[in-house]
Structure formats: structure tokens, C-alpha cells
N, CA, C and O of each residue as an XYZ file, in Angstrom:
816
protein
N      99.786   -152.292    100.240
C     100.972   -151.484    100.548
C     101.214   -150.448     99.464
O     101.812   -149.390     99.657
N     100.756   -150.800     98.436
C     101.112   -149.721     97.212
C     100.276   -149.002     97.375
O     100.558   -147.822     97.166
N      98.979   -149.299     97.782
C      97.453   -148.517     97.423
C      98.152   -146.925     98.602
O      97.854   -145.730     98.622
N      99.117   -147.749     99.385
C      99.258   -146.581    100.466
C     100.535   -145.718    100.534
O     100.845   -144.855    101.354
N     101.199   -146.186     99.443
C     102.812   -145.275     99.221
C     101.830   -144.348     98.174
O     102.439   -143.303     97.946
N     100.925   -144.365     97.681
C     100.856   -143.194     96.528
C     100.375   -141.905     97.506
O     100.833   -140.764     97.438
N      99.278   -142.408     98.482
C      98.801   -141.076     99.186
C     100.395   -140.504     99.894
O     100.414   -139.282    100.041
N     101.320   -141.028    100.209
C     101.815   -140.780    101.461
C     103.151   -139.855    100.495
O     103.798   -138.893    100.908
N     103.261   -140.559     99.076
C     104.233   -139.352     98.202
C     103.577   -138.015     98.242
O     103.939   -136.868     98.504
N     102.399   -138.639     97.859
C     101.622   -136.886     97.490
C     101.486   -136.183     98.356
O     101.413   -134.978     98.116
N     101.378   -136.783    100.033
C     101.593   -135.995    101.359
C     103.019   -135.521    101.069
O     102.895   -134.495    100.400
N     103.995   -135.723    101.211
C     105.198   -135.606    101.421
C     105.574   -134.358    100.245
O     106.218   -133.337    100.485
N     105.038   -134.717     99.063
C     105.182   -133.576     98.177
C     104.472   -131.968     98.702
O     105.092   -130.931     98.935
N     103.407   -132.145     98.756
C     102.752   -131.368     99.732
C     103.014   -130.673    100.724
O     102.587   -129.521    100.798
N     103.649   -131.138    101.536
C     104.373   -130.515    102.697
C     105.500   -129.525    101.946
O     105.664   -128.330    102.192
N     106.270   -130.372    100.916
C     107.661   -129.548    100.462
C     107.104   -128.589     99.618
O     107.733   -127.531     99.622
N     106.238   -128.619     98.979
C     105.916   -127.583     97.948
C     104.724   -126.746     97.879
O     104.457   -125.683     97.318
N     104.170   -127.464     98.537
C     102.602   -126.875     98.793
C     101.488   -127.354     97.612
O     100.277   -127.136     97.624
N     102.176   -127.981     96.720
C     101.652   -128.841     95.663
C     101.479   -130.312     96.104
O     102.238   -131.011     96.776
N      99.866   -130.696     95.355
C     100.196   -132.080     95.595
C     100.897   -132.966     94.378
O     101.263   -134.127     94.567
N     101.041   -132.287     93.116
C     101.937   -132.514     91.804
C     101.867   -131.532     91.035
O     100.972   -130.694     90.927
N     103.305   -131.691     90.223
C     103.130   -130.322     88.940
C     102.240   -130.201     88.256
O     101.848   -129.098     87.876
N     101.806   -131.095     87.994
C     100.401   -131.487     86.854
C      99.281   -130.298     87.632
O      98.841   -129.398     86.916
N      98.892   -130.358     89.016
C      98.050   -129.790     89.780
C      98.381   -128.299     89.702
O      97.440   -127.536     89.483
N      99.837   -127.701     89.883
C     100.165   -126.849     90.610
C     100.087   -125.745     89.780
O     100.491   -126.060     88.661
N      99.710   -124.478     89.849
C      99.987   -123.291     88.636
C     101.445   -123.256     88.056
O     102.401   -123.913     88.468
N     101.432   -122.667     87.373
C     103.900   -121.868     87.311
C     103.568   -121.020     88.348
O     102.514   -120.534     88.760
N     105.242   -120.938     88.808
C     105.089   -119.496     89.544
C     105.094   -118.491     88.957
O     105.555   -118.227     87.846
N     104.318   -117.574     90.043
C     104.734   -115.612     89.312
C     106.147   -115.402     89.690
O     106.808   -115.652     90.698
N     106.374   -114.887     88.605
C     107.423   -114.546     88.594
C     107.491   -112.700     89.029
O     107.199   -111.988     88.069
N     107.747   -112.139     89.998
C     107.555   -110.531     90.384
C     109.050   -109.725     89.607
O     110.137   -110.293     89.714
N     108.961   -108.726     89.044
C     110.054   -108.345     88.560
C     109.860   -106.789     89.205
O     109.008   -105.909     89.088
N     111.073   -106.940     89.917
C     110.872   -105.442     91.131
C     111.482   -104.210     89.895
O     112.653   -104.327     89.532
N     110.715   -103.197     89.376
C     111.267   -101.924     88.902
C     111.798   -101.078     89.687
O     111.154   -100.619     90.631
N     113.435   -100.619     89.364
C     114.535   -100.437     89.859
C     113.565    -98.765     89.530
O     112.826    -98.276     88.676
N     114.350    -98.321     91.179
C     113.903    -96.467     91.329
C     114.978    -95.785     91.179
O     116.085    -95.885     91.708
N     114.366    -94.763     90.062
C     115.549    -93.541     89.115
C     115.998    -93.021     90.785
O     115.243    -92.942     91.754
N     117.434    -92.721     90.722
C     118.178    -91.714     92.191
C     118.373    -90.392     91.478
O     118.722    -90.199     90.313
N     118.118    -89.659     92.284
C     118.236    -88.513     91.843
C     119.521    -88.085     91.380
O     120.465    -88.720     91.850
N     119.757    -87.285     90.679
C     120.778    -87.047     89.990
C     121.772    -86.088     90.932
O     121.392    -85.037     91.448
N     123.286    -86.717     91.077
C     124.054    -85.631     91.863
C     124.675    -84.540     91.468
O     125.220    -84.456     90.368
N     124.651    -83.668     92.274
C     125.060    -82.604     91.540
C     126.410    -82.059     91.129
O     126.940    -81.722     92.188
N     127.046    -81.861     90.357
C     128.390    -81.254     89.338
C     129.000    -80.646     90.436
O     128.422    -79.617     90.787
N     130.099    -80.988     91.170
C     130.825    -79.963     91.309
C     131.283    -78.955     90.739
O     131.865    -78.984     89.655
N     130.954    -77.438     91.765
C     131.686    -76.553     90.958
C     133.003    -75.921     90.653
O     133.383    -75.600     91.779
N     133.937    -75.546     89.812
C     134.942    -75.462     90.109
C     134.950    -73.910     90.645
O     134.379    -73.158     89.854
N     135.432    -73.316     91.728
C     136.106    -72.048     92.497
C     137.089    -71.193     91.629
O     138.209    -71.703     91.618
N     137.049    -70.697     91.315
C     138.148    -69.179     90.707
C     138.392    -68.249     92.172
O     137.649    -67.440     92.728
N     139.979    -68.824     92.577
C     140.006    -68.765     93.765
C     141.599    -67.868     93.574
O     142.521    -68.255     92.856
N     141.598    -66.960     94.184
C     142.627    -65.494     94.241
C     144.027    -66.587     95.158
O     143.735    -67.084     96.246
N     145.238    -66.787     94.637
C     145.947    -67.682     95.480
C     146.074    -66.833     97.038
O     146.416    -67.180     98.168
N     145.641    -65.654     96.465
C     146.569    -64.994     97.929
C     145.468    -64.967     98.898
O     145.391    -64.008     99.665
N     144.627    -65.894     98.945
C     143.397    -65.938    100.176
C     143.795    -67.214    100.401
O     143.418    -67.383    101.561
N     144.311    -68.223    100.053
C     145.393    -69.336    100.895
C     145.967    -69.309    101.552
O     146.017    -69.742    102.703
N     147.004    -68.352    100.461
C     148.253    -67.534    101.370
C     147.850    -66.655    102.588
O     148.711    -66.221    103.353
N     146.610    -66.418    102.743
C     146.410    -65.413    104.515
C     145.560    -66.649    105.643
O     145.203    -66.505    106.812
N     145.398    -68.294    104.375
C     144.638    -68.950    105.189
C     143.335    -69.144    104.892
O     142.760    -70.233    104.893
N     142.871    -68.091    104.639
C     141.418    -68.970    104.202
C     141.104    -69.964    103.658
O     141.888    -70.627    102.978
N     139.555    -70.340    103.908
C     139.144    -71.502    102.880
C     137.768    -71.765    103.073
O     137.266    -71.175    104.030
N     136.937    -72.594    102.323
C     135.778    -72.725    102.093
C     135.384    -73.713    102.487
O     135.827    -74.807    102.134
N     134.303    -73.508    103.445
C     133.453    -74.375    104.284
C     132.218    -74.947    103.255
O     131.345    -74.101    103.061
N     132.055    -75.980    102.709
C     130.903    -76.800    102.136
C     129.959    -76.950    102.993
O     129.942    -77.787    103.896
N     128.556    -75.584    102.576
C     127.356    -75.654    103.558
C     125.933    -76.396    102.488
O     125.845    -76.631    101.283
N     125.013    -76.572    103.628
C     124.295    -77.237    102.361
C     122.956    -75.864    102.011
O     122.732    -74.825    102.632
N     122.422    -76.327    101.022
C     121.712    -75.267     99.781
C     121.936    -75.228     98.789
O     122.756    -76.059     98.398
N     121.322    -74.195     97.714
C     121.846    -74.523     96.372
C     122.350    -73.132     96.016
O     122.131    -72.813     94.847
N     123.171    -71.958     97.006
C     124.355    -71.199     96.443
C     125.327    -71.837     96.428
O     125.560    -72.556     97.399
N     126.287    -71.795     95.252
C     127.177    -72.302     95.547
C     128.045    -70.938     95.244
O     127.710    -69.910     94.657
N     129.609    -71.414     96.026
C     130.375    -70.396     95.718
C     131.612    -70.309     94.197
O     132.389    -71.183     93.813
N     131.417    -69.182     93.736
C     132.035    -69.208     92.039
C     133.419    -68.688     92.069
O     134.282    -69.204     91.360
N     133.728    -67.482     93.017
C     134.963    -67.161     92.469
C     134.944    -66.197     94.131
O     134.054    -65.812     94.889
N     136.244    -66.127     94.112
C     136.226    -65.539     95.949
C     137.996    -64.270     95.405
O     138.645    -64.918     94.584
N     138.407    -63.445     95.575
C     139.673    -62.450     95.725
C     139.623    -61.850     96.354
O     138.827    -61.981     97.284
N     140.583    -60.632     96.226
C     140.749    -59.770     97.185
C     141.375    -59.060     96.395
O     141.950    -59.339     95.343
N     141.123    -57.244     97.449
C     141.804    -56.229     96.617
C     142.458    -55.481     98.215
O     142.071    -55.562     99.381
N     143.869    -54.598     97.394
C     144.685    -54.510     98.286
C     144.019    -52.292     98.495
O     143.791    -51.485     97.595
N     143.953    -52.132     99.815
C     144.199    -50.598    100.000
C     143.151    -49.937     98.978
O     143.351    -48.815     98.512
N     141.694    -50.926     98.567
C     140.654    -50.036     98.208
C     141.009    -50.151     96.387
O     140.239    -49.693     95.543
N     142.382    -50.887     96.043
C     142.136    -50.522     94.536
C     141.973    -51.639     93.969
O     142.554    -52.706     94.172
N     140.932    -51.299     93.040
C     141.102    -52.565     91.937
C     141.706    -53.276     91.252
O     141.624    -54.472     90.972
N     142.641    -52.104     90.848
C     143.946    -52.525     89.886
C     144.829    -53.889     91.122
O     145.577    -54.538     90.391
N     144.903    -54.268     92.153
C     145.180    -55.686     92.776
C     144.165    -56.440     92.405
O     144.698    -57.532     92.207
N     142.546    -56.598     92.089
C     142.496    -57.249     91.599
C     142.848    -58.325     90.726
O     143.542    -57.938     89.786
N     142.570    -59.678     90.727
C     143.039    -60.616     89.713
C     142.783    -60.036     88.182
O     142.013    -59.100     87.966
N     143.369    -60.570     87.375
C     142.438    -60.184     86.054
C     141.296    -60.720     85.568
O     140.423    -60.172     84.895
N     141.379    -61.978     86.010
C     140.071    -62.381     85.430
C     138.388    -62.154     86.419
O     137.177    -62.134     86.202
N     139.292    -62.032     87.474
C     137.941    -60.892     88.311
C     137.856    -59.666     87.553
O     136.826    -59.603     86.881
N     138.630    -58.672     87.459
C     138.146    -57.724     86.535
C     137.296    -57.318     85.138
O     136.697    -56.313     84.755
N     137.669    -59.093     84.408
C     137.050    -59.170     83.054
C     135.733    -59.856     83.636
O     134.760    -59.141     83.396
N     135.531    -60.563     84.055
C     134.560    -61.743     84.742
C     132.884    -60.603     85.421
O     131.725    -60.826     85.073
N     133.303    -59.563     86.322
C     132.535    -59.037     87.442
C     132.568    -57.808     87.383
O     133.635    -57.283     87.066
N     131.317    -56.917     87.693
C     131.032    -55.933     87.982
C     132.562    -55.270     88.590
O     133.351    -55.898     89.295
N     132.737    -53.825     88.105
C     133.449    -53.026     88.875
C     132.957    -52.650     90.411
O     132.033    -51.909     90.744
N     133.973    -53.485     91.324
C     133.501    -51.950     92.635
C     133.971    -50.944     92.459
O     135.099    -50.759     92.004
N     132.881    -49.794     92.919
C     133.173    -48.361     93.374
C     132.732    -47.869     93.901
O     132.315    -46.726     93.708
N     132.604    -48.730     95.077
C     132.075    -48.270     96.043
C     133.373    -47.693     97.187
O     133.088    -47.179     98.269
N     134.763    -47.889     96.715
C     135.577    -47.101     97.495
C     136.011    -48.000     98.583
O     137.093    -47.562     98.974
N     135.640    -49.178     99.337
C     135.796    -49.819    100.999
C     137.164    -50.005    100.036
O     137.402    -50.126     98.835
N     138.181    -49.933    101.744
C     139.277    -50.902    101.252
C     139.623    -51.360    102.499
O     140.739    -51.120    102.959
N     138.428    -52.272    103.370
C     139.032    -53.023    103.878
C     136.987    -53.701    104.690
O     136.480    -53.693    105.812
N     136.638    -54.043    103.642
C     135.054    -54.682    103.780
C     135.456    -55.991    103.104
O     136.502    -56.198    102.488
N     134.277    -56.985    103.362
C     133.727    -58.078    102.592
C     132.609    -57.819    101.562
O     131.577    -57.309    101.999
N     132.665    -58.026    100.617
C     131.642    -57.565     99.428
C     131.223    -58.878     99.246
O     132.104    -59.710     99.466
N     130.182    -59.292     98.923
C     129.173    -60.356     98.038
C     128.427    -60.012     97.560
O     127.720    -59.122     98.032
N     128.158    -60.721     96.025
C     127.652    -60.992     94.739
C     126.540    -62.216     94.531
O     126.923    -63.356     94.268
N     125.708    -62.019     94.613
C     124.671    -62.963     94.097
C     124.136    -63.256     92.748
O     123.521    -62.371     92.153
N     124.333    -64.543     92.159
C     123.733    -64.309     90.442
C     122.772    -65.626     90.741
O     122.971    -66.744     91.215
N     121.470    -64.811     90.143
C     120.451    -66.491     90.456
C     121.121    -67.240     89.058
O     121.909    -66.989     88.146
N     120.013    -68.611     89.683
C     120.353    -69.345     88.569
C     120.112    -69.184     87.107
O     120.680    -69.925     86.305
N     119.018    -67.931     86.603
C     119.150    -67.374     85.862
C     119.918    -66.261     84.753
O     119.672    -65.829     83.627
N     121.013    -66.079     85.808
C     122.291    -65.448     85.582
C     122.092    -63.379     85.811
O     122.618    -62.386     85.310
N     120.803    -63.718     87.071
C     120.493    -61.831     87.255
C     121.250    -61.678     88.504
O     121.338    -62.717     89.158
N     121.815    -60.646     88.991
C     122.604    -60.231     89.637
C     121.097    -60.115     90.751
O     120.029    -59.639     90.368
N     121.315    -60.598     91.977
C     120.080    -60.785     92.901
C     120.391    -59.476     94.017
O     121.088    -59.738     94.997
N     119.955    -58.330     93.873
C     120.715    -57.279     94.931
C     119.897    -57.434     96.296
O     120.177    -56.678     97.226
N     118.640    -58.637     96.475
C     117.758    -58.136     98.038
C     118.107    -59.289     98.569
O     117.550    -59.550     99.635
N     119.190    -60.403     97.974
C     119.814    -61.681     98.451
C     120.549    -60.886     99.976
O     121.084    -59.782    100.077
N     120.296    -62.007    101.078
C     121.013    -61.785    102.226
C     122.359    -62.507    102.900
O     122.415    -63.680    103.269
N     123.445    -61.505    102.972
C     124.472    -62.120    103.244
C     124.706    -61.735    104.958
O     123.918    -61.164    105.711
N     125.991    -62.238    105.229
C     126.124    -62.134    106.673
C     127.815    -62.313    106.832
O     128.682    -63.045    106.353
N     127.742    -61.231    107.765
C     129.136    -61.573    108.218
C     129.262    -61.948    109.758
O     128.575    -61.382    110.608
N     130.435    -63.206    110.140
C     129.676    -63.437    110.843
C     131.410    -63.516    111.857
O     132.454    -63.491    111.205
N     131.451    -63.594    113.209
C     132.649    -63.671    114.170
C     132.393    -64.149    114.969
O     131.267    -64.639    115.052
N     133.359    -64.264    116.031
C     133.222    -65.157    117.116
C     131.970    -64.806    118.427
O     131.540    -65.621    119.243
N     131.629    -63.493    118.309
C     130.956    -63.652    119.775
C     129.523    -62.592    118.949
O     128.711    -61.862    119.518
N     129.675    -62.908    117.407
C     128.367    -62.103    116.758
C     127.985    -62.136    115.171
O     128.532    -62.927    114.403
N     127.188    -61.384    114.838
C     127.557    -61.519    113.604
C     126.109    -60.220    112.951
O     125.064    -59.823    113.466
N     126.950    -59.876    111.328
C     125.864    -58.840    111.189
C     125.412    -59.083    109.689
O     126.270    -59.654    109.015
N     124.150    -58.740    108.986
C     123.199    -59.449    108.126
C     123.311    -57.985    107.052
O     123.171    -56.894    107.604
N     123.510    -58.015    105.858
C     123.252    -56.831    104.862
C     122.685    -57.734    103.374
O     122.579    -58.948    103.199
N     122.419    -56.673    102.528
C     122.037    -57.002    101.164
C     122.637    -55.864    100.377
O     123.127    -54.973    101.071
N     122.700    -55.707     99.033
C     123.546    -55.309     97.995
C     122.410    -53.772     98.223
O     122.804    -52.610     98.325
N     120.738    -54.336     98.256
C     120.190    -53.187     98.380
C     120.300    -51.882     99.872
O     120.509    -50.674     99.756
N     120.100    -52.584    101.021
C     121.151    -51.906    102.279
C     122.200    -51.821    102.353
O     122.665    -52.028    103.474
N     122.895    -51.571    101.543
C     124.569    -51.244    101.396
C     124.079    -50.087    100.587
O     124.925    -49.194    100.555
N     123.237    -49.875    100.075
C     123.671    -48.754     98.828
C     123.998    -48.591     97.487
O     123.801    -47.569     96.830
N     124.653    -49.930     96.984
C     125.357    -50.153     95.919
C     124.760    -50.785     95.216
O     123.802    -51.413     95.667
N     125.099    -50.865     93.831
C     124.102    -51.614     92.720
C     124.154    -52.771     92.603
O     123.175    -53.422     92.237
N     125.483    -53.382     92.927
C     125.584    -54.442     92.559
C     126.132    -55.609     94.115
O     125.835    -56.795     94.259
N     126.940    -54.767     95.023
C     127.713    -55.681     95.829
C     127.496    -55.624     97.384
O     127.653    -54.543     97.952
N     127.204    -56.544     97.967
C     126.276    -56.019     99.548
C     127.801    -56.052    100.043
O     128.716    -56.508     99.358
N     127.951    -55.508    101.321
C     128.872    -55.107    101.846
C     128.998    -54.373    103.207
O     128.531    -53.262    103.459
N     129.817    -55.298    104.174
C     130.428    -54.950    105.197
C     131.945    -54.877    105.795
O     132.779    -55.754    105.568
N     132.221    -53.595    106.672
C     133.207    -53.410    106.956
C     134.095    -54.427    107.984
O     133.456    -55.105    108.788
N     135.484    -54.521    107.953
C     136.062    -55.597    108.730
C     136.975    -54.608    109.970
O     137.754    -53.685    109.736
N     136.723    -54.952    110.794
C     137.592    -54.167    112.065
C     138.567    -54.671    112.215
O     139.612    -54.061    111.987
N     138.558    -56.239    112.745
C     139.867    -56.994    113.360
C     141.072    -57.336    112.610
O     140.977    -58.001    111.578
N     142.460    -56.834    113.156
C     143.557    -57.722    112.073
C     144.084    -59.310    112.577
O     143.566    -59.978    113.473
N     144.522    -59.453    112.261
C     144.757    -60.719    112.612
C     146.159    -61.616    112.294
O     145.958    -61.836    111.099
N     147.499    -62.298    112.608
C     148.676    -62.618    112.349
C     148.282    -63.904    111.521
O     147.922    -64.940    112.079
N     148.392    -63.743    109.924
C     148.115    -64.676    109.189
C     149.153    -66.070    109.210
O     148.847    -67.117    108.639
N     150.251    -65.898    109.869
C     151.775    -66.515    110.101
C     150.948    -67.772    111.062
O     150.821    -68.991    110.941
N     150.607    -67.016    111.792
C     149.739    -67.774    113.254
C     148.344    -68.617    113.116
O     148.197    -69.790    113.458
N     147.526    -67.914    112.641
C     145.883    -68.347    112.905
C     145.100    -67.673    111.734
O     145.532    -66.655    111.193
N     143.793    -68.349    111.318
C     142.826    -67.637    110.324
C     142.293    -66.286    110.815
O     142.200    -65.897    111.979
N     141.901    -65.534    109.466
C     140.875    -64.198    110.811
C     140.210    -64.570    111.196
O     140.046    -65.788    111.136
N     139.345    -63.714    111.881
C     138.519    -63.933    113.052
C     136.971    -63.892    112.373
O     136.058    -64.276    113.104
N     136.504    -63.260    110.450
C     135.506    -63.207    110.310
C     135.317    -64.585    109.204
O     136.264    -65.280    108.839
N     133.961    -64.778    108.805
C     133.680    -65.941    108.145
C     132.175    -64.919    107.026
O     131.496    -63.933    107.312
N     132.209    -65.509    106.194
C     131.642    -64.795    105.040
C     130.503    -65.510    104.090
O     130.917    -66.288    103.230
N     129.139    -65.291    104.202
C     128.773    -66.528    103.622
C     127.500    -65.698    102.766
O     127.512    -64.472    102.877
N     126.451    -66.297    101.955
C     124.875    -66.173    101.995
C     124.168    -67.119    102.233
O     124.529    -68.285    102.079
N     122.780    -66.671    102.746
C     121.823    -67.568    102.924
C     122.484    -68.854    101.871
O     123.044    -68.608    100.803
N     122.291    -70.178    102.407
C     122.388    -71.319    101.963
C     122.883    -71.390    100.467
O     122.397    -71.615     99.358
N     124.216    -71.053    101.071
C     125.607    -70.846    100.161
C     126.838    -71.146    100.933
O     126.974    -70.899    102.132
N     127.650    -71.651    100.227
C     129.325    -71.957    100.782
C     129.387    -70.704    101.774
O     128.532    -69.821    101.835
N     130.669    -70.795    102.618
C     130.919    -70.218    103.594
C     132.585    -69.855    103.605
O     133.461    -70.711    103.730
N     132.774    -68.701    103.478
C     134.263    -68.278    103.130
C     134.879    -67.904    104.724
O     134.255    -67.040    105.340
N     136.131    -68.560    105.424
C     136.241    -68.302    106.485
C     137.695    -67.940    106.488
O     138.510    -68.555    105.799
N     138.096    -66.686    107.464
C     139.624    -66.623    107.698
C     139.504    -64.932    107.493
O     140.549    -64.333    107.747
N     138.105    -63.922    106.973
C     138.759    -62.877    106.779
C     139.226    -61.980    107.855
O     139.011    -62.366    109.004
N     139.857    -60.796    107.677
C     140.128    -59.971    108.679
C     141.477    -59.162    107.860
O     141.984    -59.436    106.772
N     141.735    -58.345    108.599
C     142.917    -57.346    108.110
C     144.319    -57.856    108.476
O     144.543    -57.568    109.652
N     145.512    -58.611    107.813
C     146.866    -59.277    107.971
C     147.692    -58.236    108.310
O     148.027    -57.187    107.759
N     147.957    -58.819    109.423
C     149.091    -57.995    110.237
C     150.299    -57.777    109.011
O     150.640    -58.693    108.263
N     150.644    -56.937    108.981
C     151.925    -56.977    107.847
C     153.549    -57.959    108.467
O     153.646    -58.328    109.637
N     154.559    -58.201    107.499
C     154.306    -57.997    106.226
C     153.363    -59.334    105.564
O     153.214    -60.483    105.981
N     152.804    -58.614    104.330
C     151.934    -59.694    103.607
C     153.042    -60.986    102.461
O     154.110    -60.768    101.890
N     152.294    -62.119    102.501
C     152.938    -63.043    102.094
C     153.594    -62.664    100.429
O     154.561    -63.339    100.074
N     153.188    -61.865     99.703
C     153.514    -61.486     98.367
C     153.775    -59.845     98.288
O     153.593    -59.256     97.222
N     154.218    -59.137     99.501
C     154.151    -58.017     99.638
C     155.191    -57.790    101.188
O     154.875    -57.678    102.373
N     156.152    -57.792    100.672
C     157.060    -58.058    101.878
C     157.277    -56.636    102.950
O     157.564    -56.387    104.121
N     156.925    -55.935    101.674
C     157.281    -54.302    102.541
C     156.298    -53.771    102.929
O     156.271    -52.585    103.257
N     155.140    -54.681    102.971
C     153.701    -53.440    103.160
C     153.595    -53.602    104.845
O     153.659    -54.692    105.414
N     153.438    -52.441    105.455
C     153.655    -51.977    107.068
C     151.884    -51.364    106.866
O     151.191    -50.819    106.007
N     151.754    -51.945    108.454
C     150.274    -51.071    108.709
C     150.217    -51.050    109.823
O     150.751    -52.055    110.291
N     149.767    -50.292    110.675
C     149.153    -50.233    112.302
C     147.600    -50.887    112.415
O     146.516    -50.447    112.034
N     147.940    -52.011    113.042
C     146.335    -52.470    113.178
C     145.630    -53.811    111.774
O     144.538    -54.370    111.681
N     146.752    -53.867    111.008
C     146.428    -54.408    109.868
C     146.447    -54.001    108.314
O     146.165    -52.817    108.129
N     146.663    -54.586    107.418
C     146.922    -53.946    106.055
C     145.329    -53.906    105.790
O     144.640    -54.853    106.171
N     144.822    -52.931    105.210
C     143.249    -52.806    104.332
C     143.700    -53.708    103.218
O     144.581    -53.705    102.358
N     142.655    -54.528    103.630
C     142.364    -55.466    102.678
C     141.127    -55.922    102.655
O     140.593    -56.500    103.602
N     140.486    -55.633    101.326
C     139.167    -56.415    100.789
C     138.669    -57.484    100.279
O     139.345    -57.844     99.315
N     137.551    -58.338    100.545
C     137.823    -59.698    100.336
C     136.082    -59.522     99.547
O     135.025    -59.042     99.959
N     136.498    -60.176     98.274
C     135.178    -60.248     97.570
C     135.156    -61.804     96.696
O     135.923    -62.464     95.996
N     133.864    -61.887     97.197
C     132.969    -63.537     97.127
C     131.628    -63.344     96.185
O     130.775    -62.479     96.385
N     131.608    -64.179     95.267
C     130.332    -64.442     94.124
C     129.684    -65.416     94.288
O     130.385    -66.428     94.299
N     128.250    -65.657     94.476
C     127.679    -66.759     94.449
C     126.728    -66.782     93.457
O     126.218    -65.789     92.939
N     126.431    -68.262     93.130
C     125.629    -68.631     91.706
C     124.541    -69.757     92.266
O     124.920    -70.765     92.863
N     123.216    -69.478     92.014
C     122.552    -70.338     92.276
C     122.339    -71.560     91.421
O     122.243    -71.494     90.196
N     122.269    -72.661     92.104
C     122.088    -73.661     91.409
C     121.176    -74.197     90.951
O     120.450    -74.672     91.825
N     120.640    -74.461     89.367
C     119.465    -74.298     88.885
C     118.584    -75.634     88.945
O     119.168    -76.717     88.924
N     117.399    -75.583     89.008
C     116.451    -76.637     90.167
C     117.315    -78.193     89.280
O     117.999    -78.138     88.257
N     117.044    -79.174     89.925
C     117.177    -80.219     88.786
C     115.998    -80.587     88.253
O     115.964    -81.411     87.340
């Protein structure tokens, strides 16, 4: 009876372990899984954002690519002097004269002003494609805005972007009066210019 409990442990061990004793059995491997680097996310950027493009409604659509958008204002009736100030210290002068276009600015991630970068303006039933170099100008691509629009009521009707870059939406010409400009009267809309900078984001 004994001669036959020893085979029948070592069966039984066997079955549970796949060993017929420790003495027999190797150690286990032990596998140690190496954890995979994630790519690194990227910094939000902070916006230098003109309050009075709130105030008509706009706002910025998060598209994916690596423009991102840096600083977005507006100028009133073609002059600069509405400019913000720190757009003025910050960015190229326009003089190119529009006072009532969308202008965009491209800076690669190298910090060069990109003039054959393609922007687009874009509306509800179309939309039209320029660069800083088909505009004419040295520094700022640029198209004109037709539609006004009751900022009290609804966003404008145009949206403002570059190739795979944020997307600025709401422009168009504000029916008067304007939210910080109580007396300004226009037929058809106040001229107003809306200018957007983008910065590329440098590879990781």
C-alpha cells in the first residue's frame, strides 16, 4: 500500500504543477514586460485673443495638425491705430489698406514668416483659397468679406482658417451699433477687419 501512495502523490503533483517534485522542476522565468515610452503631449497654446471678437461672437474651432493658432484681432474702418497694442508691438504692420478683409499670418516653426502657406476663407454655400504671395503683400494673405451680419443674434457667416491649423469662425461685417462703439452706424455693416497668426508646431 505504501509502495503505491508514493507513485500516486507524484501523479497528483503532476497534474497540479506539471512537476513531478521541486527537486525535479527548473525555477520559473520570471518575464519582465518593458513598459512603452507614449509619446509626449503636446503644450497647450495660450491665444492672444482681441476681447472684441467675443464680443461679435466668435471663437475657435480646435482642428487637428500642427498650426496652431497664436493671436487672432481686429481693426476697425481700415486703421491700425484700433488695433490692440500688443498686436502692434508683437506683428508686422498692415498696409495693405483692406478695411473690411480677413488677413492671415503664418510663422513656421522656425519663426520665418511662411508667405506661399495656404489659407481659406470659407462660408456657407463656398469657400475661397489665397496665400500672402497671391494677395500681393509681403507679409499677410488676404481676403475680402461681403456679408454683415446681426452680432446681437447669430455668428457671421465666414470661418477663417490654414491648412491644418485652428479655425477662426463668426467673421463678417456687424450690423451696427458695435458692442464697444455705441454710435458707429453703417449701411450693410461696419468695415471691420479680422486678423489671425499662426505658428507651427515644432516636430517632437
Amino acid at each position: 500500500m505504501k509502495r503505491l501512495m508514493i507513485p500516486i502523490v507524484l501523479l497528483f503533483a503532476l497534474l497540479l504543477t506539471g512537476c513531478p517534485s521541486p527537486t525535479v522542476c527548473p525555477p520559473p522565468i520570471v518575464v519582465t514586460a518593458t513598459p512603452t515610452a507614449l509619446p509626449p503631449t503636446p503644450t497647450p497654446v495660450a491665444i492672444r485673443w482681441d476681447s472684441r471678437l467675443s464680443e461679435l461672437g466668435l471663437y475657435v474651432l480646435d482642428m487637428p495638425g500642427d498650426w496652431d493658432l497664436e493671436a487672432a484681432w481686429l481693426t476697425v474702418a481700415g486703421d491700425w491705430a484700433t488695433a490692440p497694442q500688443w498686436a502692434k508691438d508683437l506683428y508686422p504692420w498692415n498696409n495693405l489698406g483692406g478695411d473690411r478683409h480677413a488677413y492671415g499670418l503664418a510663422y513656421t516653426a522656425a519663426g520665418n514668416i511662411q508667405t506661399d502657406k495656404g489659407f481659406r476663407l470659407s462660408w456657407p454655400d463656398g469657400a475661397a483659397m489665397v496665400t500672402a504671395d497671391s494677395s500681393g503683400h509681403p507679409y499677410w494673405a488676404n481676403l475680402p468679406l461681403q456679408e454683415g451680419f446681426d452680432w446681437a443674434q447669430t455668428s457671421g457667416p465666414y470661418s477663417w482658417d490654414t491648412y491644418g491649423g485652428d479655425q477662426v469662425v463668426g467673421l463678417g461685417m456687424p450690423y451696427p451699433p458695435l458692442p464697444w462703439q455705441p454710435q458707429a452706424s453703417a449701411l450693410g455693416g461696419v468695415h471691420v477687419s479680422f486678423f489671425a497668426v499662426w505658428r507651427q508646431r515644432p516636430p517632437q
